[in-house]
C-alpha positions as CSV (number, residue, x, y, z in Angstrom):
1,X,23.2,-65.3,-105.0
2,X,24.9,-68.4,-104.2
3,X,28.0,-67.9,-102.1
4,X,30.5,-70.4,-101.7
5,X,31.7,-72.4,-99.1
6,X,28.1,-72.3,-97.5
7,X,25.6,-74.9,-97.8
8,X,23.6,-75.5,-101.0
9,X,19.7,-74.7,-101.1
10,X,17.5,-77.2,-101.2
11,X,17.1,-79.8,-104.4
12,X,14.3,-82.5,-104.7
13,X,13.3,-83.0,-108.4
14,X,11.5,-85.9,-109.9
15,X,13.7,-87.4,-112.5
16,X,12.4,-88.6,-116.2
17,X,12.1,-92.4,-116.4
18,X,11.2,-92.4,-112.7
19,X,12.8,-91.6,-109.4
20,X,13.7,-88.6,-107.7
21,X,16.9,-86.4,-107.5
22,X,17.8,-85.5,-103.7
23,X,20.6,-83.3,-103.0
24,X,22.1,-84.7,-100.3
25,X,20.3,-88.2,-100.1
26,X,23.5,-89.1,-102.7
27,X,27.2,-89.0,-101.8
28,X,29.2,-88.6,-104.8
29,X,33.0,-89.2,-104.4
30,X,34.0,-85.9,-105.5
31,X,30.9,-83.5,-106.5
32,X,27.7,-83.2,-107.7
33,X,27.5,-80.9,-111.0
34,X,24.2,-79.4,-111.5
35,X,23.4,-78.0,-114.6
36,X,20.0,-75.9,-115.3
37,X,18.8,-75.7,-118.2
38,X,16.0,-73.4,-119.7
39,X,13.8,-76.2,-121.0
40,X,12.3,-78.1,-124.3
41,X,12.3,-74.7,-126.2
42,X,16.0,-74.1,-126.3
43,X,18.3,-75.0,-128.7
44,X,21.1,-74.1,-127.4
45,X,20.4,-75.9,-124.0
46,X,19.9,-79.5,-126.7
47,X,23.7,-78.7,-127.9
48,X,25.0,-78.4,-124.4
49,X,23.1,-81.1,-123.2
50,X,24.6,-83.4,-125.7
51,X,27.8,-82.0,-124.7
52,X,27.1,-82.8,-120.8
53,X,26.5,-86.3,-122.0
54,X,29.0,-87.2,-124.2
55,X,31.6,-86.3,-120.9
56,X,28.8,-88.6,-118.6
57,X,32.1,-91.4,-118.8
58,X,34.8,-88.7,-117.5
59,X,32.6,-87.3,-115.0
60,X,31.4,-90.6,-113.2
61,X,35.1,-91.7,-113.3
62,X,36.1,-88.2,-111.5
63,X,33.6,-89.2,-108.9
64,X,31.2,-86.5,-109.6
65,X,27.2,-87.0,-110.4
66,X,25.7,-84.7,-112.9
67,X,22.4,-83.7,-113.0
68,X,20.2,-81.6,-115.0
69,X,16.7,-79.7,-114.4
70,X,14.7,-77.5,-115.6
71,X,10.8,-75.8,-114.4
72,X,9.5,-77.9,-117.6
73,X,6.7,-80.3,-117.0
74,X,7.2,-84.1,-116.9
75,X,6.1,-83.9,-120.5
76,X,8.5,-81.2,-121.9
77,X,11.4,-82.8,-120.1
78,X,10.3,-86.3,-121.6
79,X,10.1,-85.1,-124.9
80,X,13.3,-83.1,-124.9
81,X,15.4,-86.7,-123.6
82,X,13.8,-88.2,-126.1
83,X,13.9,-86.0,-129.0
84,X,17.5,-85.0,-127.7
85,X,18.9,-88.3,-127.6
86,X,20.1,-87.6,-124.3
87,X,18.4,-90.6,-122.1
88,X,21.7,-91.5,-120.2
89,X,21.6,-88.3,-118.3
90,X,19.6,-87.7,-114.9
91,X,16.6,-85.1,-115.9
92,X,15.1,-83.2,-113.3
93,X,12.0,-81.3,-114.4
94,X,9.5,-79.8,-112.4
95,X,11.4,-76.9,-110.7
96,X,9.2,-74.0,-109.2
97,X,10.2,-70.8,-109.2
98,X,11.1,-70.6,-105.1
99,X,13.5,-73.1,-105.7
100,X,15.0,-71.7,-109.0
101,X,15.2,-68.6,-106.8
102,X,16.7,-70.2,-103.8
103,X,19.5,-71.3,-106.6
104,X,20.0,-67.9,-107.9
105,X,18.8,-68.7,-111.3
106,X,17.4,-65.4,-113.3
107,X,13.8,-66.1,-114.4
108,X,12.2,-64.9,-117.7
109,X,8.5,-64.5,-119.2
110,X,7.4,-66.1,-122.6
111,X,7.7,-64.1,-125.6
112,X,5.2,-63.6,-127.5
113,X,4.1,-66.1,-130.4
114,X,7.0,-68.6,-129.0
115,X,6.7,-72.1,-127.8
116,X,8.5,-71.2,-124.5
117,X,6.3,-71.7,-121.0
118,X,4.9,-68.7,-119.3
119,X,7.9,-68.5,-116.9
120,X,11.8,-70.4,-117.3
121,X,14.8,-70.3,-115.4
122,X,17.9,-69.3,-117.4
123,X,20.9,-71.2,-117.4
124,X,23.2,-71.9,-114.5
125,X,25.5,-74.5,-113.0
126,X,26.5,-75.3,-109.9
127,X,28.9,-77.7,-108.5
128,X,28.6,-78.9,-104.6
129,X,30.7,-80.8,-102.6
130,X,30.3,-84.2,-100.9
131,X,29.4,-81.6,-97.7
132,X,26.4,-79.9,-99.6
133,X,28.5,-76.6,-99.5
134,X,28.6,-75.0,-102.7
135,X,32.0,-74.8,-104.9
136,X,31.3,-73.6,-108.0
137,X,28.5,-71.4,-109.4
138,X,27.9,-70.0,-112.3
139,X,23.9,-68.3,-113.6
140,X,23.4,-66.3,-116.4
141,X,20.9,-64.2,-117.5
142,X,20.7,-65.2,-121.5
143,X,21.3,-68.9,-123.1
144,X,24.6,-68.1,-124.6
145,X,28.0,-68.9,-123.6
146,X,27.7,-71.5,-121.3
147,X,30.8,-72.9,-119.5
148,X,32.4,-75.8,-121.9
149,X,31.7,-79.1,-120.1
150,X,35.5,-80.2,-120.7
151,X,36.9,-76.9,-119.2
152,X,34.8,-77.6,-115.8
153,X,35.9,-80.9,-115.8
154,X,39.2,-80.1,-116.5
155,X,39.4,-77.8,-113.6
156,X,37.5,-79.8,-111.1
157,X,40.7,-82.6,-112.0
158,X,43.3,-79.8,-110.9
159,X,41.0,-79.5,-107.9
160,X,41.1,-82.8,-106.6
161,X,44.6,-83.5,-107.5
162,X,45.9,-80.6,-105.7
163,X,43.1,-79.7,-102.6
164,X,42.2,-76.6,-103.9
165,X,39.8,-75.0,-101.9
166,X,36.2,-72.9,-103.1
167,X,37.1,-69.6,-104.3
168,X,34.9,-66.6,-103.4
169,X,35.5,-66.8,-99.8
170,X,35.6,-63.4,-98.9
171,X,32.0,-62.9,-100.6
172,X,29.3,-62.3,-97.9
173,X,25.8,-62.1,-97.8
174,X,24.4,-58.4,-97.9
């Protein structure tokens, strides 16, 4: 479990089109917004993607970086920016599963007769501040109702307009 207001795990992805994604190596203005995704054989992750990019604009101007990842090989993650139409976003791909578990992120097998990879992470999102402490997390355990894009970044404007501070605090490590 992720608790807030302590520093975020580790992140160091290789992105498609080249380069790597650092957590901490980048200093966003305001936060960095990741979003995990289960990989090339969701459909539902294609439609939020497309929603993640199409408020790319909003974000950057907010001064947060978003950046999405997923355990799916180079490959996989290639083919879903490109069959996805979703090239302006920063693709991660290549998670293992210590580091999906170091985010929190519920894992799940392959079903049988599908296209989806032996193991997968399950949707979450996470949103860190310029300090590498965490602010926001959300993981789920199923693909379906994922956090609209607008109503984060709605939020994360009340946020910075008004200091609010992480919620959660009185969670504590068991």
């Amino acid at each position: 479990m992720l608790l807030t207001r302590h520093p975020a795990p580790a992140l160091d992805l290789p992105l498609v089109g080249g380069g790597r994604f650092t957590l901490g190596a980048e200093a966003p203005a305001a936060f960095t917004i990741l979003v995990f995704y289960r990989g090339k054989h969701c459909p539902i992750c294609k439609g939020y993607l497309a929603s993640v990019q199409a408020a790319l604009d909003e974000a950057e101007a907010m001064g947060c970086r978003i950046v999405v990842a997923s355990m799916d090989t180079a490959e996989r993650a290639e083919a879903s920016v490109a069959e996805w139409e979703i090239g302006r976003l920063s693709v991660g791909y290549g998670m293992d599963e210590a580091t999906a578990r170091a985010w929190g992120l519920y894992l799940s097998s392959a079903r049988p007769g599908t296209q989806e990879p032996a193991v997968f992470s399950e949707p979450g999102l996470a949103v860190i501040d310029p300090a590498g402490t965490v602010y926001f997390a959300q993981m789920q355990s199923a693909p379906f109702t994922r956090p609209p894009i607008a109503d984060l970044l709605k939020g994360l404007r009340f946020v910075l307009a008004n200091d609010y501070p992480a919620r959660g605090d009185l969670t504590q490590a068991a």
